[in-house]
N, C-alpha and C positions, 0 to 999 in steps of 0.2 A: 504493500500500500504506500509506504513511505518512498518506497525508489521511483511511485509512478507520476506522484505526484509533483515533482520537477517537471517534467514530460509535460502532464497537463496545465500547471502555469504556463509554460513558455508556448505550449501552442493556442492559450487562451490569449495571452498578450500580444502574438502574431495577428489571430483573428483579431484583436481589438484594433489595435494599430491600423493594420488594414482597411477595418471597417469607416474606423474616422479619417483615417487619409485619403479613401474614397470619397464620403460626404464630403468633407473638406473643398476637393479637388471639384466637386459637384457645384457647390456654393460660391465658387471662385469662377467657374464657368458661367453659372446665371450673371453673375455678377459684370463677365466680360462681355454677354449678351446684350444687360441693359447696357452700355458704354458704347457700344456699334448703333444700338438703335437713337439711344440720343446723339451722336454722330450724324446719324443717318437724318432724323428730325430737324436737327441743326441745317443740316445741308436743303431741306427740302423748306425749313423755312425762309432759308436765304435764296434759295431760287424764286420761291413765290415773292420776295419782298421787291425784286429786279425789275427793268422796266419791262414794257410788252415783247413780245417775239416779233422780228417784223416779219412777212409773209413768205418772203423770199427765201429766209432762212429756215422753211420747213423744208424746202427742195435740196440741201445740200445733205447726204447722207453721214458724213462725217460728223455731221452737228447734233443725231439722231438723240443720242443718248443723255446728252447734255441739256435739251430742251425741254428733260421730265420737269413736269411741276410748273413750268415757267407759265406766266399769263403771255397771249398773243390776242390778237384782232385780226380777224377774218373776214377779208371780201370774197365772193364768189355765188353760185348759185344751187339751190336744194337739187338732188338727184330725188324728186321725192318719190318716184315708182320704187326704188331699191330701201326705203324706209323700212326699219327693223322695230318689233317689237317684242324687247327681250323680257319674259316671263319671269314671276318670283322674285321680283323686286322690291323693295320697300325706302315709305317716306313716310315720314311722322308715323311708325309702327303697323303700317297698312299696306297691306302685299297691293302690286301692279306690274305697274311694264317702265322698264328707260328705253325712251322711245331715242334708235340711232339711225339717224340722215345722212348719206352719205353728200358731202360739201364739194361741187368741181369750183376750184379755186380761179379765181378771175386771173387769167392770161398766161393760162398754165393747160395741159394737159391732166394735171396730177389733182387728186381730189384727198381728204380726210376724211376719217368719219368722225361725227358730232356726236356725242351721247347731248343731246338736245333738253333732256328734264326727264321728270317722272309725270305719269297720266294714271290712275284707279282706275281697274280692268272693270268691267262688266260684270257681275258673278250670278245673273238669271240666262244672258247670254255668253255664254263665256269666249264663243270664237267672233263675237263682234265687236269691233274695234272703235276705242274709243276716239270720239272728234279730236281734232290735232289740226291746227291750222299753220300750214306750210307755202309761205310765201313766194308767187312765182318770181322772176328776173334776179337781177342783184342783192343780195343782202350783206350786213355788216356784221358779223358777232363777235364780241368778247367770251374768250372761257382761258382754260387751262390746260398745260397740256399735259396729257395723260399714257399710261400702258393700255391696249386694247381691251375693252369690258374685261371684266374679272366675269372669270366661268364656274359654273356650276354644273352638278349633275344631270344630265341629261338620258332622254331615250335615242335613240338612233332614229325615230319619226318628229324628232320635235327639230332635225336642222333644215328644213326647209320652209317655205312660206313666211307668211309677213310678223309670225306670233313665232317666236324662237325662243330656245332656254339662252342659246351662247352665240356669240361668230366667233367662229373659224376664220383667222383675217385672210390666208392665203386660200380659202376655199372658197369666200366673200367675194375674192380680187378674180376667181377665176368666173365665177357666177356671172358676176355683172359686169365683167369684160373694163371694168374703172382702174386708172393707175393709183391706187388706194398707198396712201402712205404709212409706213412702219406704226404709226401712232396715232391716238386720236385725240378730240377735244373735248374739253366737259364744257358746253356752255354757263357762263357764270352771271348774273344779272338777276332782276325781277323776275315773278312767274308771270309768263306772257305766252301765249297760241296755246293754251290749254293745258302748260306741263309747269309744274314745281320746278322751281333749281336751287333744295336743300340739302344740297349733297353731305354725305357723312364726311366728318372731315378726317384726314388723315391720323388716326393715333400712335403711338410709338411704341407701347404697350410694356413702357421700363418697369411698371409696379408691379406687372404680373413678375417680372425675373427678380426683380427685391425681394416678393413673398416668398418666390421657391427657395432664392439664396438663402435667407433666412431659416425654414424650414430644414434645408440639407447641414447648416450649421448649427440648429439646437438640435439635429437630431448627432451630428460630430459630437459636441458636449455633452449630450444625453448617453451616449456610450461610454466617455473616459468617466463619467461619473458613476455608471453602472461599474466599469471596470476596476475601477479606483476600491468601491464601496465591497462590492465582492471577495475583491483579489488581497483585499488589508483590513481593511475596516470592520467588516462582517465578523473574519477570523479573529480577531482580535479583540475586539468585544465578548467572542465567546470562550473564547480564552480566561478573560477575564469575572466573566457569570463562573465561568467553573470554579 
């Protein structure tokens, strides 16, 4: 009993050691998460704080990446036959569609797509579309520039026709025959032609990786103290009852 119990100290204090140099290393990682993402917030506030895009400079490809977030102003005219409405959306807690227009940019071949607002679907007719007023010739718009809708779950029958879960931007570009550019717009303004534009704003989401850090680190302490208490303390109190 006495020879074995060496043995099971020192593989109890490996597992312990272990155990909190894991958590540890956990809680130091959430920690370097939230730091990337206020990084990342940081950079994305400063692009929105810049002045507008000018138009010219959506056509250079080089510039693609750089132009996330940035506010621009848009002349051109609605493609409004290739109008999307994308399903399972929400605004002030209430499922619809963002309704997306594809924009051919005035003296260009090359068009964007607009996530235009949000519009409340129907739910006695559910495949009838809500009015949406889409102005013919030239128009001006301010928005923001964006990553292509953010996609969701879909069936394999929901990517065609004008009621869609997602776009497909290279399946979009083949469809409607449009020089459709890498990215699109959020329109930003008043609610006007029947759509909301209360877009969710961007979050960073630093306090969810606080909580976990935290959490991996009481639970680091909560072991050197089971360990501590166990391994010395326990014994030794009962050492001294005896």
């Amino acid at each position: 009993m006495t020879a074995s119990r060496p043995k099971r100290f020192w593989l109890l204090t490996l597992a312990a050691l272990a155990a909190m140099a894991a958590t540890f290393a956990l809680g130091a990682w959430q920690m370097s998460r939230a730091a990337q993402k206020l990084a990342l917030q940081a950079a994305i506030d400063q692009r929105q704080a810049m002045p507008p895009v000018d138009q010219q400079a959506l056509l250079s490809p080089a510039l693609t990446t750089q132009l996330l977030h940035r506010a621009v102003r848009l002349r051109g005219t609605w493609v409004a036959q290739h109008t999307v409405f994308l399903d399972n959306r929400q605004m002030r807690g209430k499922p619809g569609f963002y309704v997306v227009t594809p924009l051919k940019l005035d003296g260009s071949d090359s068009a964007v797509l607009v996530e235009r607002g949000w519009v409340q679907r129907n739910f006695v007719e559910r495949e009838k579309l809500p009015p949406v007023e889409t102005p013919p010739g030239l128009v001006e718009l301010d928005g923001r520039m964006a990553s292509p809708p953010g996609k969701l779950y879909e069936f394999e029958s929901a990517r065609h026709g004008p009621i869609r879960q997602n776009i497909d931007l290279a399946q979009f570009r083949a469809e409607t025959g449009l020089a459709l550019l890498p990215l699109s717009v959020r329109q930003t303004g008043g609610s006007s032609q029947g759509l909301l534009r209360e877009w969710p704003v961007v979050a960073s989401g630093v306090d969810k990786h606080y909580g976990y850090a935290f959490q991996w680190w009481a639970l680091s302490a909560l072991i050197a103290f089971l360990y501590v208490w166990f391994q010395f303390i326990a014994p030794r109190r009962k050492i001294h009852r005896a």
